[in-house]
C-alpha positions as CSV (number, residue, x, y, z in Angstrom):
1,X,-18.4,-21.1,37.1
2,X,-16.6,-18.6,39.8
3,X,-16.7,-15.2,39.3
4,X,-12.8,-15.3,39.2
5,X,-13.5,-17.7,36.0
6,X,-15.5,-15.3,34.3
7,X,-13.5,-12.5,35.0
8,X,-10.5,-13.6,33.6
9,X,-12.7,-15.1,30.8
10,X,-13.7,-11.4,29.6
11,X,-10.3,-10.1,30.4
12,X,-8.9,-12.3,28.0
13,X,-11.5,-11.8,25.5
14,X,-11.2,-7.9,25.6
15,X,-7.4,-8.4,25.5
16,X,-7.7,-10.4,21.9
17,X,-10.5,-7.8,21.0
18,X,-8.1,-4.8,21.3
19,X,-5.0,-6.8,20.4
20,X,-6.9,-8.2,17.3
21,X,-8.5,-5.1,16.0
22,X,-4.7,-3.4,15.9
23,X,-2.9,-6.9,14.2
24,X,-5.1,-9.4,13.4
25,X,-8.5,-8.5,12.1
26,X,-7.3,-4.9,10.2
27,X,-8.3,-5.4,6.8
28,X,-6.4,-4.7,3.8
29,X,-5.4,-1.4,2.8
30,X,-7.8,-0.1,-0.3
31,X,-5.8,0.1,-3.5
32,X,-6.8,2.3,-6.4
33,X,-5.6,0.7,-9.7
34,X,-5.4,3.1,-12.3
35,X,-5.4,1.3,-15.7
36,X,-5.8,3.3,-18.8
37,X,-6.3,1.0,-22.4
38,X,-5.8,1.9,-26.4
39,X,-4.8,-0.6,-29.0
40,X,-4.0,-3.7,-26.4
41,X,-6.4,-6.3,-27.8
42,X,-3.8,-8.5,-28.0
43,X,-2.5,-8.0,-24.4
44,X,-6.0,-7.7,-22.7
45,X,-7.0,-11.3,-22.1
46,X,-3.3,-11.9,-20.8
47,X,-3.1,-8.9,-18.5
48,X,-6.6,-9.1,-17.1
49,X,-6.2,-12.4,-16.4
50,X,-2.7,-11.8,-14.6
51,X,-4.9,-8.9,-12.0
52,X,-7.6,-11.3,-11.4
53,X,-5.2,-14.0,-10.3
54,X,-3.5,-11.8,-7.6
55,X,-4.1,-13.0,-4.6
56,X,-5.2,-9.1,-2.5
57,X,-8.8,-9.3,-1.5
58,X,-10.5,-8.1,-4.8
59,X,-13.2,-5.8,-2.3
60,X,-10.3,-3.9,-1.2
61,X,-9.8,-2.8,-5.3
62,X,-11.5,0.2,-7.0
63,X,-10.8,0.1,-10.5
64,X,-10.6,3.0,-12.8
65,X,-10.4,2.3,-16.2
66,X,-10.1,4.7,-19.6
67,X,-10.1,3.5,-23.1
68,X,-9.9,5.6,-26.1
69,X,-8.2,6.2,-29.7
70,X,-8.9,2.2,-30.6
71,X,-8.9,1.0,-34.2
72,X,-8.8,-2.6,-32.5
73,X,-11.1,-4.7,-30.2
74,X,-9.4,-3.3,-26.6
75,X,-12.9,-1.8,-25.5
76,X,-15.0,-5.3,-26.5
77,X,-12.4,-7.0,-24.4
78,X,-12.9,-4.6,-21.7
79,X,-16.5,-5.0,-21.7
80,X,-16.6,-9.1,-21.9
81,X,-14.1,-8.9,-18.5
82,X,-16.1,-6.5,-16.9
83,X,-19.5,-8.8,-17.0
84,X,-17.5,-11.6,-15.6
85,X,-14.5,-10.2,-13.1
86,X,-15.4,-6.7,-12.4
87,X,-18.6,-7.7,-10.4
88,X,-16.1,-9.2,-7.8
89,X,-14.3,-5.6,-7.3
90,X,-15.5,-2.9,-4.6
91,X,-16.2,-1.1,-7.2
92,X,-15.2,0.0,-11.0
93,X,-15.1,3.4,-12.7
94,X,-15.1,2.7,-16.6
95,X,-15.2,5.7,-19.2
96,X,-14.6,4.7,-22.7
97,X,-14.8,6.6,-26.0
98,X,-15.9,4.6,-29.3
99,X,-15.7,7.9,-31.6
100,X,-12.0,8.7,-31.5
101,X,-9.3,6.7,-33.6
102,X,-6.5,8.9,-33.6
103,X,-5.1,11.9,-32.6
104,X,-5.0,14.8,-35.2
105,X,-1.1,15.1,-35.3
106,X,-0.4,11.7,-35.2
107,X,1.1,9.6,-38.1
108,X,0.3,5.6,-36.5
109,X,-0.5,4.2,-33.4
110,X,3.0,4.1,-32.3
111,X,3.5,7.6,-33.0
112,X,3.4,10.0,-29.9
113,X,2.6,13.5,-30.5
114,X,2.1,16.5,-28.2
115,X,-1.5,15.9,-27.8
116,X,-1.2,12.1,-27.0
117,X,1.3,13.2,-24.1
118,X,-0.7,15.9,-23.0
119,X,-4.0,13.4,-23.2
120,X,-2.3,11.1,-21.1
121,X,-1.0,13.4,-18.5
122,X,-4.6,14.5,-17.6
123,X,-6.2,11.7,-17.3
124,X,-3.4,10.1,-15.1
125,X,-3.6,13.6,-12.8
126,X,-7.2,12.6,-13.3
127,X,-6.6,9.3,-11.6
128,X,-4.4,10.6,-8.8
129,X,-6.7,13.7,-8.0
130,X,-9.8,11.1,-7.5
131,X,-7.7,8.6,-5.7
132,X,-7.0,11.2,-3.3
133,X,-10.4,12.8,-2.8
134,X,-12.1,8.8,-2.4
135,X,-9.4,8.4,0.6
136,X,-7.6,5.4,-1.0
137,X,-4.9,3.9,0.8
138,X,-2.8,3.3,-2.1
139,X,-3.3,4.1,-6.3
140,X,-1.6,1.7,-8.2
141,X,-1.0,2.9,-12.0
142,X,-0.5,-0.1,-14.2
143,X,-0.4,-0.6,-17.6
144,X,-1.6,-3.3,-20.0
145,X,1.2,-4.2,-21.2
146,X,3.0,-5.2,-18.2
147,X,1.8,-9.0,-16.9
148,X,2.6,-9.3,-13.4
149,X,3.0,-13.5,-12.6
150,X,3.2,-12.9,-8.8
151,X,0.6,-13.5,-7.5
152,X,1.7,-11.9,-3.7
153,X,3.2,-8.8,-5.3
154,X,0.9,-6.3,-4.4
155,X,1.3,-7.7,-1.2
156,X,5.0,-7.4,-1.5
157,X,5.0,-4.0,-2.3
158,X,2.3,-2.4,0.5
159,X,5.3,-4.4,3.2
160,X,7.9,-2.5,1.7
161,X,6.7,0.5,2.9
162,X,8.1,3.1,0.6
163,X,6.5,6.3,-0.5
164,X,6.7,5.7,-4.4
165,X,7.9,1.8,-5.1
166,X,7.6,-0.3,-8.2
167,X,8.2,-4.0,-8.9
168,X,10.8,-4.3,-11.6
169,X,9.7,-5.9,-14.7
170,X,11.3,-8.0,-17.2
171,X,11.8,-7.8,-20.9
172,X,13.3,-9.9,-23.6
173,X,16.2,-7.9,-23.9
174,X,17.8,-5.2,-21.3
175,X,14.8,-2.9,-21.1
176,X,12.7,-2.5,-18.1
177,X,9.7,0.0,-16.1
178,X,13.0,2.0,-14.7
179,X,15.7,4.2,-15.0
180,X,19.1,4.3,-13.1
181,X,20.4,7.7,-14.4
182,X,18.7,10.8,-16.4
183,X,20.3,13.6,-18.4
184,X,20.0,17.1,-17.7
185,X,17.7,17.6,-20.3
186,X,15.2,14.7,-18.7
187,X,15.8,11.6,-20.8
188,X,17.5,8.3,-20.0
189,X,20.5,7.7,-19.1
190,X,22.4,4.3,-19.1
191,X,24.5,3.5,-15.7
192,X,26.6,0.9,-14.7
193,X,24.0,0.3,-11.8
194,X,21.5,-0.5,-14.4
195,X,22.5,-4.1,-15.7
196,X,23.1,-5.4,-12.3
197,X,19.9,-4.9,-11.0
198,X,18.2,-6.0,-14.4
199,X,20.1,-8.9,-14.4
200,X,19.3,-9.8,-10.7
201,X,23.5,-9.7,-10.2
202,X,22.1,-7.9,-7.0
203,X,19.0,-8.0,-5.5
204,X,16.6,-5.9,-3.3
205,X,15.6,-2.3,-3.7
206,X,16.9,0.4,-5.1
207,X,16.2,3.9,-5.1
208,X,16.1,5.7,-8.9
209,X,15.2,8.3,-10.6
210,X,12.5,7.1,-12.6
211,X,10.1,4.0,-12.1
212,X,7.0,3.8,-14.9
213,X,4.2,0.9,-15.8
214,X,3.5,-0.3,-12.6
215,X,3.8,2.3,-9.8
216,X,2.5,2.2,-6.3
217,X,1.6,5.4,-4.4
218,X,1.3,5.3,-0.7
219,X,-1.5,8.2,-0.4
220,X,-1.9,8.2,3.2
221,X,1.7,9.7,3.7
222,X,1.8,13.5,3.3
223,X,4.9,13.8,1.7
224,X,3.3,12.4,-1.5
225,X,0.9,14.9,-1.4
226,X,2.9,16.8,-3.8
227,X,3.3,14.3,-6.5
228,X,1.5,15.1,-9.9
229,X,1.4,14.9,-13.6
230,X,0.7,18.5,-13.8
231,X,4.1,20.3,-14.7
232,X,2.3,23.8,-14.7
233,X,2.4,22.9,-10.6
234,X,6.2,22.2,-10.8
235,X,8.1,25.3,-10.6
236,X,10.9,26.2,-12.9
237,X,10.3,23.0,-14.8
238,X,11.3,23.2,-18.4
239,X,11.0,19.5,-19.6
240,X,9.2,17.3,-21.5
241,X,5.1,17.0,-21.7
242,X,6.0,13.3,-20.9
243,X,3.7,11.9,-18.0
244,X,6.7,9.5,-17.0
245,X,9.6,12.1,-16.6
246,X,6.7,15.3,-15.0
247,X,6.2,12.6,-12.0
248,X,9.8,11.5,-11.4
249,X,10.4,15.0,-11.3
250,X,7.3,16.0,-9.1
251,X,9.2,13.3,-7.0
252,X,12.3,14.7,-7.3
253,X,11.5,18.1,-6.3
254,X,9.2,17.1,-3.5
255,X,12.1,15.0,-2.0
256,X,10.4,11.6,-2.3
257,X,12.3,8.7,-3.0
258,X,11.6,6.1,-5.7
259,X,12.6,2.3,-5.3
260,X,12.5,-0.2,-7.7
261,X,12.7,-3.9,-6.3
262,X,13.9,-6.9,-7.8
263,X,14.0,-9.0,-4.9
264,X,11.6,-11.8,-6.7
265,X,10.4,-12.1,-9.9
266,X,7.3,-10.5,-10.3
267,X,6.6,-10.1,-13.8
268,X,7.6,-9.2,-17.4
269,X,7.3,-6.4,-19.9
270,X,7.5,-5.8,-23.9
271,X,9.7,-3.3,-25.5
272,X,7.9,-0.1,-26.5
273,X,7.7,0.3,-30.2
274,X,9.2,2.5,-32.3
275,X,7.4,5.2,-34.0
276,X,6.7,4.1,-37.2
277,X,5.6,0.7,-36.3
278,X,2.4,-0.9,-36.9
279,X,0.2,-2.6,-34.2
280,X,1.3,-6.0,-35.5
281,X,4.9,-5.3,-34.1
282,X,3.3,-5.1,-31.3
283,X,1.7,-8.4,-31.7
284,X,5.0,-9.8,-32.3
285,X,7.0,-8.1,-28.9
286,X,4.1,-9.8,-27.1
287,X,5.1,-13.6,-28.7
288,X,8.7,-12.7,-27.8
289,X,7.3,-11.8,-24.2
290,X,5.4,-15.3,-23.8
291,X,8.5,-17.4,-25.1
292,X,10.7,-15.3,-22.7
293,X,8.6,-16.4,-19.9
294,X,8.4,-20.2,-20.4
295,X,12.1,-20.2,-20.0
296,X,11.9,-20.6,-15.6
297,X,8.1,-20.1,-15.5
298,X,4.5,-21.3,-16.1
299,X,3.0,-19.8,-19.9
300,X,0.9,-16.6,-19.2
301,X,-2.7,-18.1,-18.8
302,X,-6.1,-16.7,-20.1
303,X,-8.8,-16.8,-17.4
304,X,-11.9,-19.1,-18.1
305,X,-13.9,-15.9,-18.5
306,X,-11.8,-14.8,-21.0
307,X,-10.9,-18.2,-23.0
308,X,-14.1,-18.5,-25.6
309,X,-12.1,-15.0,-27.4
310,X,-11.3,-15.3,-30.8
311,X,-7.6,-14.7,-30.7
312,X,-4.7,-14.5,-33.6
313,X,-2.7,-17.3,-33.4
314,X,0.1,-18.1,-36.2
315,X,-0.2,-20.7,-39.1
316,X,1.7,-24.1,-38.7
317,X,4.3,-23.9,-41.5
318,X,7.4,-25.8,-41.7
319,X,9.5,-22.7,-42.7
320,X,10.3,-23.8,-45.8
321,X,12.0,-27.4,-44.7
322,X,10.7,-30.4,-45.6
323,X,9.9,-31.6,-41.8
324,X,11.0,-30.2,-38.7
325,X,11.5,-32.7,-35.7
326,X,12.3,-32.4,-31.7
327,X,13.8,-35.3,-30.1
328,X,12.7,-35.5,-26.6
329,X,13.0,-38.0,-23.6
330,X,10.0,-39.7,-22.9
331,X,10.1,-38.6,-19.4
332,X,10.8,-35.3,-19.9
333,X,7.3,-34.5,-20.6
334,X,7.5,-30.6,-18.7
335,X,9.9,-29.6,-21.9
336,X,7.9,-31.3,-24.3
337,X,5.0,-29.6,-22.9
338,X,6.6,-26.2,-23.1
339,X,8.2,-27.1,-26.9
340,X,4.8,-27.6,-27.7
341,X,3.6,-24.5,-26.3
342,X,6.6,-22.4,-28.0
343,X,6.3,-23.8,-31.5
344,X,2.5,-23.0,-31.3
345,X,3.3,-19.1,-30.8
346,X,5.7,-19.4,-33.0
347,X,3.8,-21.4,-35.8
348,X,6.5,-23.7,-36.7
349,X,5.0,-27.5,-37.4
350,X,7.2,-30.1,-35.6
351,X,7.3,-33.8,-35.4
352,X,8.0,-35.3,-32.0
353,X,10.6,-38.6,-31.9
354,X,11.1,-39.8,-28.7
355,X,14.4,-40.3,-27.4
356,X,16.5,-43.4,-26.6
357,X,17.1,-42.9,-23.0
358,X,20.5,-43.8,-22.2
359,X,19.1,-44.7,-18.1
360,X,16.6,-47.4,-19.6
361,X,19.9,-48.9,-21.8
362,X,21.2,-52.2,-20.0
């Protein structure tokens, strides 16, 4: 071989070394996913098994997890997840508390007094504060009742390239993890810019006021060095002790914008319960979730680690009727199969006819 040969030989190899270290061979940024867990039993298996099936590189993830306040099996859930998937995370922080049930001013688990609010807000400034010091790329706040079915959103969301950005999130009615307009005293405020964008009438990204449920920080830009949960560190703020409304406006007064994108579907949410309501309300908003999500996608599926659990599922009745009975094409098996699935949740006993099929008529 000529010394010309293997000169240009190493030229071009240092040339994809240097161009390949900047483009190609960067790994993934490191994503801090802040998940905090009370009374979600019946969401776990469902939302654990929607993280693990996102498609980002599971040893760029730290998880930090906090459970507490349970009269359920959230923290059994947690564990039985942990000795399967969380081995296959960079790392995982887990804190859980087995002694508290409730909060001393607080009349059921829906109910949420000053000291939940004010619980909440430390351990999410918590979150933020150790993201921060561990150098994380990004801290992803996410909570366990929002299933996200893209797989590639995480992905989606680190391209965008916004400060603050959240992935909008679907319910069974109008609600959803954002806010077009706010009051002067803090709270929501409906818009006509809200049903559009809910509604996917127009698509992309939108800056608002207030995103919540799934959030994405990008740490590593100083402007969002001033975001917090703290509101003794926002100046002439007389709000709320509401973690949700102290960061939009941390955000707000630090000039950082929030976007909200609905440029592809990337998941669903359930409707936050009213006060007074029990846990098995809860139960129920998550049925409507699961039926609203059949409708133009795949059912929400429970990881094989997860599948032995011992979960509710309704009683077969007829609902009073004597029979109950779907007529359904023969080869129409993919709504049979989600019929099926639907009644299930629903616990309504059917009998399948099949139907003539007026294209196998001569």
């Amino acid at each position: 071989m000529s010394v010309y040969m293997v000169a240009w030989m190493t030229f071009v190899a240092l040339l994809a070394l240097v161009l390949g270290s900047t483009v190609d061979d960067r790994k993934p940024n490191t994503v801090f996913v802040a998940i905090l867990i009370r009374n979600k039993a019946h969401t776990l298996p469902y939302f654990f098994s929607a993280l693990e099936s996102l498609d980002y590189p599971k040893d760029r993830m730290h998880l930090w997890i906090r459970s507490d306040h349970n009269i359920d099996d959230s923290i059994k859930i947690l564990n039985k997840w942990l000795k399967t998937s969380g081995t296959v995370y960079h790392s995982v922080d887990v804190k859980v508390d087995n002694n508290s049930t409730k909060y001393d001013d607080e009349s059921g688990p829906a109910h949420w007094p000053h000291s939940r609010f004010q619980h909440i807000v430390q351990l999410k400034e918590s979150a933020l504060r150790t993201a921060r010091e561990s150098w994380s790329d990004y801290i992803w706040f996410l909570d366990c009742d929002a299933f996200i079915i893209n797989k590639s959103t995480l992905r989606h969301l680190i391209k965008k390239k916004y400060p603050v950005v959240a992935p909008m999130l679907k319910s069974d009615g109008l609600y959803s993890n954002f806010w077009c307009g706010m009051t002067e005293n803090y709270y929501y405020k409906r818009t006509s810019d809200y049903a559009p964008i809910v509604e996917w009438k127009t698509k992309g990204c939108y800056q608002v006021p207030m995103i919540h449920s799934s959030v994405l920080i990008d740490l590593r830009l100083q402007i969002t060095n001033y975001l917090t949960f703290n509101h003794s560190l926002l100046p002439n703020y007389m709000g709320p002790v509401d973690d949700i409304i102290i960061f939009a406006m941390s955000a707000n007064f630090s000039g950082v914008p929030l976007h909200i994108c609905n440029d592809e579907m990337y998941g669903f949410i359930t409707i936050p319960l009213e006060k007074d309501s029990s846990l098995e309300m809860d139960m129920s908003q998550l049925t409507n979730i699961k039926l609203e999500i059949t409708v133009d996608n795949e059912p929400l599926q429970i990881s094989s680690n997860l599948s032995d659990l011992d979960l509710p599922s309704a009683l077969l009745d007829n609902m009073g009727l004597d029979n109950v009975f779907v007529i359904n094409l023969a080869r129409r098996t993919e709504r049979r199969n989600r019929m099926h699935y639907c009644l299930n949740e629903l616990g309504l006993n059917a009998t399948f006819i099949e139907a003539t099929d007026g294209r196998l008529v001569i």
